[in-house]
N, C-alpha and C positions, 0 to 999 in steps of 0.2 A: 619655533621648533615644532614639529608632526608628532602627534603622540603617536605611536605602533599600533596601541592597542587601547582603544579610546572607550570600547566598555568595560565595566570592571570585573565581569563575571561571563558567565553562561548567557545566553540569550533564552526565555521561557517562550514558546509560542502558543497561547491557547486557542481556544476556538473561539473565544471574545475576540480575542485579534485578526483571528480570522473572519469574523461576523463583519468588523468595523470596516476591516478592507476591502470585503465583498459589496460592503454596502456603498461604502466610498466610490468605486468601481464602477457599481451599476449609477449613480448620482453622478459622476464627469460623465460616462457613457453615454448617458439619457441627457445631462445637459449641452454637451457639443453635439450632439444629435437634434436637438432641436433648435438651438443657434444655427447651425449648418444648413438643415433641409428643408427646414420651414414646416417641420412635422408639427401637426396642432394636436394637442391630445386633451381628449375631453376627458375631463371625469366624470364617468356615469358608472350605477352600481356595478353591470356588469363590469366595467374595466376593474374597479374596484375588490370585488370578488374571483377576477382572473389572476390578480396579480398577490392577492390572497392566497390562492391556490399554490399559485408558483412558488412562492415563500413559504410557509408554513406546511404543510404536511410533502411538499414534493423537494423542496430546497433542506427545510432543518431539518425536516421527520427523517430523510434518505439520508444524511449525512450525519444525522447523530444514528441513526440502526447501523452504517456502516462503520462508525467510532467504537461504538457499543460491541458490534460482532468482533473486529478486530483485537480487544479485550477481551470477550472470553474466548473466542473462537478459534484464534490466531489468527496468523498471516497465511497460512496455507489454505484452509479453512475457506475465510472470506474470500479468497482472492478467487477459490471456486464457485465458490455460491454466485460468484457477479458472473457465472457463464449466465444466470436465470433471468438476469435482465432482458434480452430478447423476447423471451415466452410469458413474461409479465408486462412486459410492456405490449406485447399483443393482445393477450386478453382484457388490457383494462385500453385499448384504445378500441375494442370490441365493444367495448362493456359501455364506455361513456361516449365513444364518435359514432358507434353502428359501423367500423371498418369490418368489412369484410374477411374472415380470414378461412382459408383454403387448405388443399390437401395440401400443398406443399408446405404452409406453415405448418401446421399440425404435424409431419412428419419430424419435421426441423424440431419442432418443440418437442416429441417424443423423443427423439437420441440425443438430443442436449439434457434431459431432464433425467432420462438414463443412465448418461454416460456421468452425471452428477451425481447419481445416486452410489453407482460404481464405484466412482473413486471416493466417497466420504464411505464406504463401507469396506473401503480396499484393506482397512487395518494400521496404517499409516499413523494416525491419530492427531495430524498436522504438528507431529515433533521434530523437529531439528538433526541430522543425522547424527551429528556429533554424540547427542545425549539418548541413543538409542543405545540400550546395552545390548544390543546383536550388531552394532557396527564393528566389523572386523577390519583390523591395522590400527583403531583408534586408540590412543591412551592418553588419555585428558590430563596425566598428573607426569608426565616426562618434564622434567626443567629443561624450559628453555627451547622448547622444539612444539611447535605449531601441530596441534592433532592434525596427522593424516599429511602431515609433510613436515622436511626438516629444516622448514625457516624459521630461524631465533626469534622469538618475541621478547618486545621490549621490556615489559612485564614480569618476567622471570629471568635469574642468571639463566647465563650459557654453562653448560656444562665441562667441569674441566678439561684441558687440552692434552694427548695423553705425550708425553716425552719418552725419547725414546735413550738407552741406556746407549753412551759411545757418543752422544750428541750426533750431528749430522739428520740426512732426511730418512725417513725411514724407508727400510727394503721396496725396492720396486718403484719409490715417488721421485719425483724431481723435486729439489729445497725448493 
């Protein structure tokens, strides 16, 4: 006999599970890569301090600031701020390669930095439309009718059906 439903609960995902799999990931990755191509890889400090790098302030540091943002910030929020990725990433491959960067970067990076600035100050406050008390048509406490359209939700009765006096359909409907 197939159980349905073989876990008991909810599934929790943290970011330990996430660390393990990533780490798992890169370990088959890196080992059928070097079974395969015959890549030899030495350990010397620099590799050792490259892949430092990769890990620790460019892998965890970036991904818990964006866990982090996402919690206070929102979802709106963050999901602006990653336009910044391009103009930070230019400056710091400036900063630590000697890349060159030009007018037309510099441009680039002024209207993305701009136009960030813009919308995080548009007023907005990355809230939800629903729970904006100037959204107009909304009413959050109707039973049984989906804010901003009249699909029933599961979650609340539907609202009684109205009947009509004489039985039959009412004026103008087809039964």
């Amino acid at each position: 006999m197939l159980a349905t439903n073989a876990l008991p609960g909810p599934v929790h995902f943290t970011s330990r599970h996430s660390l393990a799999l990533g780490l798992g990931a890169v370990a088959l990755c890196v080992g059928v890569a070097v079974l395969t191509t015959g890549i030899a890889i030495e350990p010397t400090a620099r590799l050792a301090g490259s892949l430092a790098w990769l890990v620790v302030p460019a892998g965890l540091g970036g991904y818990g600031a964006y866990i982090l943002a996402l919690r206070t910030l929102g979802a709106t929020r963050t999901s602006m701020l990653l336009y910044l990725t391009p103009p930070v990433s230019a400056i710091w491959a400036w900063a630590m390669l000697g890349d060159r960067i030009g007018a037309p970067q510099v441009i680039a990076m002024g209207l993305g930095i701009v136009a960030v600035l813009l919308t995080a100050n548009s007023g907005s406050g990355g809230r939800p439309v629903a729970d904006s008390p100037a959204s107009p048509g909304v009413v959050p406490d109707t039973p049984g009718v989906v804010p901003g359209g009249d699909t029933p939700r599961p979650d609340r009765p539907r609202p009684p059906a109205h009947s009509h006096a004489g039985g039959g359909a009412a004026p103008g409907r087809l039964p």
